[in-house]
N, CA and C atoms as a LAMMPS dump frame, in Angstrom:
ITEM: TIMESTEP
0
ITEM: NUMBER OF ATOMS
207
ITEM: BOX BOUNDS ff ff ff
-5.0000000000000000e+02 5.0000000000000000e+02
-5.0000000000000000e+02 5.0000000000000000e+02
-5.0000000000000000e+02 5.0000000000000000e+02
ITEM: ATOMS id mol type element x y z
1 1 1 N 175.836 330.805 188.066
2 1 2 C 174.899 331.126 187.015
3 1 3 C 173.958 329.935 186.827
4 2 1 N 172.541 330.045 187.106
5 2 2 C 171.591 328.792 187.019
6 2 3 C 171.887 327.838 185.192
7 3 1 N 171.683 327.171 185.24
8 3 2 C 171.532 326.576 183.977
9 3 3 C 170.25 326.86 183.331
10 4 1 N 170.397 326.273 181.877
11 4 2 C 169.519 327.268 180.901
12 4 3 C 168.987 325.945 180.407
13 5 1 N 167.977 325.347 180.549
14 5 2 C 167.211 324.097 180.035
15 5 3 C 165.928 324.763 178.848
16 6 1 N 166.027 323.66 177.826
17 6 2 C 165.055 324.122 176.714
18 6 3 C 164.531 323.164 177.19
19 7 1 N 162.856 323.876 177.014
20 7 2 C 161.613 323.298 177.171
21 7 3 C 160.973 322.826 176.072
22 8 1 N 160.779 321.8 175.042
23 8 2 C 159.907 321.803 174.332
24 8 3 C 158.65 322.567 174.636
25 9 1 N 157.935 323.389 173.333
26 9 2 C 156.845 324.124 173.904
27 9 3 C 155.274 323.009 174.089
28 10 1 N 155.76 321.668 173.168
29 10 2 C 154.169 321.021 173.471
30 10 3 C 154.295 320.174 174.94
31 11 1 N 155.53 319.897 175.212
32 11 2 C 155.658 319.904 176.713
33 11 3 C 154.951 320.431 177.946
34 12 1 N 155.238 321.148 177.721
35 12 2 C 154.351 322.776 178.241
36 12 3 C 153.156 323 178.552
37 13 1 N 152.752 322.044 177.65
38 13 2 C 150.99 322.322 177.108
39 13 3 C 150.409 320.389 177.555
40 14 1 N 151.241 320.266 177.565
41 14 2 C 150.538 318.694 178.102
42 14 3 C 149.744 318.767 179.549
43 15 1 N 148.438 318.189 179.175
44 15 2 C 147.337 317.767 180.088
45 15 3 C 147.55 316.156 180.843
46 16 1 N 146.923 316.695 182.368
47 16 2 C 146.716 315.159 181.908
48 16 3 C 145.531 314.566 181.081
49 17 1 N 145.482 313.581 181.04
50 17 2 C 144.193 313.191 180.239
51 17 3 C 143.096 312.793 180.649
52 18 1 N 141.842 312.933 180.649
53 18 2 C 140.766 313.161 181.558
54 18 3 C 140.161 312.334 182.563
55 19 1 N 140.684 310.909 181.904
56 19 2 C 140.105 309.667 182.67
57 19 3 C 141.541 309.251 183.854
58 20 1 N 142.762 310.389 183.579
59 20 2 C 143.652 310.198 184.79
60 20 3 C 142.998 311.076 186.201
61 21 1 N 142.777 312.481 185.108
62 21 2 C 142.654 313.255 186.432
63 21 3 C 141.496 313.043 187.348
64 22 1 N 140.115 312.378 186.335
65 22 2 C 138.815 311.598 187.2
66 22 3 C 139.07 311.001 188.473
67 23 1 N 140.33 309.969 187.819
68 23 2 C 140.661 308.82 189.283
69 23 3 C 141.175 309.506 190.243
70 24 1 N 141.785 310.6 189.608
71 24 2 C 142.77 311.245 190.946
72 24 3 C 141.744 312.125 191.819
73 25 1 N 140.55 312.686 190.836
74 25 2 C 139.665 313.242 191.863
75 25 3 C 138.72 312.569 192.71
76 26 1 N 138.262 310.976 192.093
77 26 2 C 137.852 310.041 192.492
78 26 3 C 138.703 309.162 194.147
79 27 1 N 139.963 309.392 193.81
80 27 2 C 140.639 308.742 195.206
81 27 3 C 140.462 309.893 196.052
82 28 1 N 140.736 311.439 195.552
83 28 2 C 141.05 312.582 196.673
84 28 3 C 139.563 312.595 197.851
85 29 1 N 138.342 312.414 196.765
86 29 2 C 137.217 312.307 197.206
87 29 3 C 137.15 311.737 198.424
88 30 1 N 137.511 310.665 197.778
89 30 2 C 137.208 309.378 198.394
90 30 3 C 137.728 308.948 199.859
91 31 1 N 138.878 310.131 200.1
92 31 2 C 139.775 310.248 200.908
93 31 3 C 139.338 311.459 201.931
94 32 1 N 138.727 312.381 201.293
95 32 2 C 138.293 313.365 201.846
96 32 3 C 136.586 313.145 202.531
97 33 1 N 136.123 311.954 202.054
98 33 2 C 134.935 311.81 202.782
99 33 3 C 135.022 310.811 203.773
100 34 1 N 136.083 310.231 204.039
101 34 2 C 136.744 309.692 205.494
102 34 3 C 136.975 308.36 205.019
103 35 1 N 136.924 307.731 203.657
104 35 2 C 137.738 306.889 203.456
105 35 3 C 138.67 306.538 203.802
106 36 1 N 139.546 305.083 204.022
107 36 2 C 140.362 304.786 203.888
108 36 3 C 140.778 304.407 202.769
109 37 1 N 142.122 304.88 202.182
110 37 2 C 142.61 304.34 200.722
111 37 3 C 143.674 303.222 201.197
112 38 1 N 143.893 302.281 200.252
113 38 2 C 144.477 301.264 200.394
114 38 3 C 146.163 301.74 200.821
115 39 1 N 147.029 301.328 200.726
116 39 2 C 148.267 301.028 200.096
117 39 3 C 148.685 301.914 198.633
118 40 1 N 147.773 300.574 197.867
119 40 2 C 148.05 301.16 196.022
120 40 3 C 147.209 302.328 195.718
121 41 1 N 145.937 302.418 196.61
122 41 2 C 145.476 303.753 196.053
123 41 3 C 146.415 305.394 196.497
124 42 1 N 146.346 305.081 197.738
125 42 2 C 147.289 305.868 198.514
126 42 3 C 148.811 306.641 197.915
127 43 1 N 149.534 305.009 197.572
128 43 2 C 150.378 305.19 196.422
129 43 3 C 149.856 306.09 194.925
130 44 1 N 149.357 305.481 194.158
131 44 2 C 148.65 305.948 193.715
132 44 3 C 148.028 307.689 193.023
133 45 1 N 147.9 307.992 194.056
134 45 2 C 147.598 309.259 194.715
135 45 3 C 148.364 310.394 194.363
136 46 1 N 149.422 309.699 195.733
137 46 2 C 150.138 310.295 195.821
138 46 3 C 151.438 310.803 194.229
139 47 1 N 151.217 309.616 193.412
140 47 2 C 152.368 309.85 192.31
141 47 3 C 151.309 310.877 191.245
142 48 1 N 150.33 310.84 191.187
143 48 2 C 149.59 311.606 190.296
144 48 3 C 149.165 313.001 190.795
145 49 1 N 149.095 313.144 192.235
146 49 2 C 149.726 314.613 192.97
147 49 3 C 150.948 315.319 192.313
148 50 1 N 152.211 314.411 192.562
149 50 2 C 152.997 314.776 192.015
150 50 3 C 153.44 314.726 190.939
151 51 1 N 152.769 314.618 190.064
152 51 2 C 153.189 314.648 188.157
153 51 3 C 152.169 315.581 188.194
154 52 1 N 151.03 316.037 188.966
155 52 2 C 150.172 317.418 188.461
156 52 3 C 150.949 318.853 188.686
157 53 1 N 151.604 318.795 189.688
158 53 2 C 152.681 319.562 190.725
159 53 3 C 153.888 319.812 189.93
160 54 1 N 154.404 318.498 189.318
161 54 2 C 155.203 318.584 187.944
162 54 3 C 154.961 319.499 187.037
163 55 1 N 153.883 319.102 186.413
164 55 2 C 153.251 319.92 185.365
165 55 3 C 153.008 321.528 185.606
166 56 1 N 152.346 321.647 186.599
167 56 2 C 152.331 322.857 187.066
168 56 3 C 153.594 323.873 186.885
169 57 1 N 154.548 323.215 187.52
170 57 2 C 156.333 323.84 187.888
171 57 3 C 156.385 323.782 186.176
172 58 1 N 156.343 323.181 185.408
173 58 2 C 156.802 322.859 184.051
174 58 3 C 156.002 324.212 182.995
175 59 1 N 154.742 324.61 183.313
176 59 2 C 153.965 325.663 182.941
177 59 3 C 154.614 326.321 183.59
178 60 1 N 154.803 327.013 184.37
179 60 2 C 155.032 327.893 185.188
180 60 3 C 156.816 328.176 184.856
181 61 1 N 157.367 327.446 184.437
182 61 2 C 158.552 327.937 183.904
183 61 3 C 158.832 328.176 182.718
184 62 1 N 157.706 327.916 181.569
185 62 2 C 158.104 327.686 180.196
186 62 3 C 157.1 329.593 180.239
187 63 1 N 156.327 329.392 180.905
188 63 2 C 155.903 330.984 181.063
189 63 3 C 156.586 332.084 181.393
190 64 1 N 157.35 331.902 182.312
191 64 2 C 158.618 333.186 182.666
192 64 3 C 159.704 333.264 181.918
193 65 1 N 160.077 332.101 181.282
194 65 2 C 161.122 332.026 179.845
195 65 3 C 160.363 332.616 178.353
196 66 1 N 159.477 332.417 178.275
197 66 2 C 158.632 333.094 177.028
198 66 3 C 158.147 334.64 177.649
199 67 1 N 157.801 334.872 178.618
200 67 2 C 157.998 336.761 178.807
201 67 3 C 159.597 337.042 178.935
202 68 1 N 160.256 336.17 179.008
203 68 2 C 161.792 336.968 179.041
204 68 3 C 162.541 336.92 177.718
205 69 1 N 161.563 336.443 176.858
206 69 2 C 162.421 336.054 175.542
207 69 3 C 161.587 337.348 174.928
């Protein structure tokens, strides 16, 4: 039987905040127009990929628990 985790609902609803997601579109850019990113940008990057990806999974589950409730 999966486990049953409570979500805070402002959890849920958390953004990132605008001058994060800038940089992150600012490195993707930057990367995508044949840049090389450093190391730390690279790093970087990559951790704010994955806390958006986070967030995403985190919406995306507090949504199928609130139509099942």
């Amino acid at each position: 039987m999966p486990e049953i985790v409570e979500i805070p609902i402002e959890l849920t609803r958390f953004q990132l905040p605008q001058a994060v997601h800038a940089r992150l579109q600012f490195l993707l850019d930057r990367q995508d127009e044949g840049y090389t990113l450093s190391q730390a940008e690279r790093q970087e990057a990559e951790g704010l990929v994955e806390l958006v990806e986070f967030l995403s999974l985190l919406r995306l589950q507090s949504t199928r628990v609130m139509k099942q409730a």
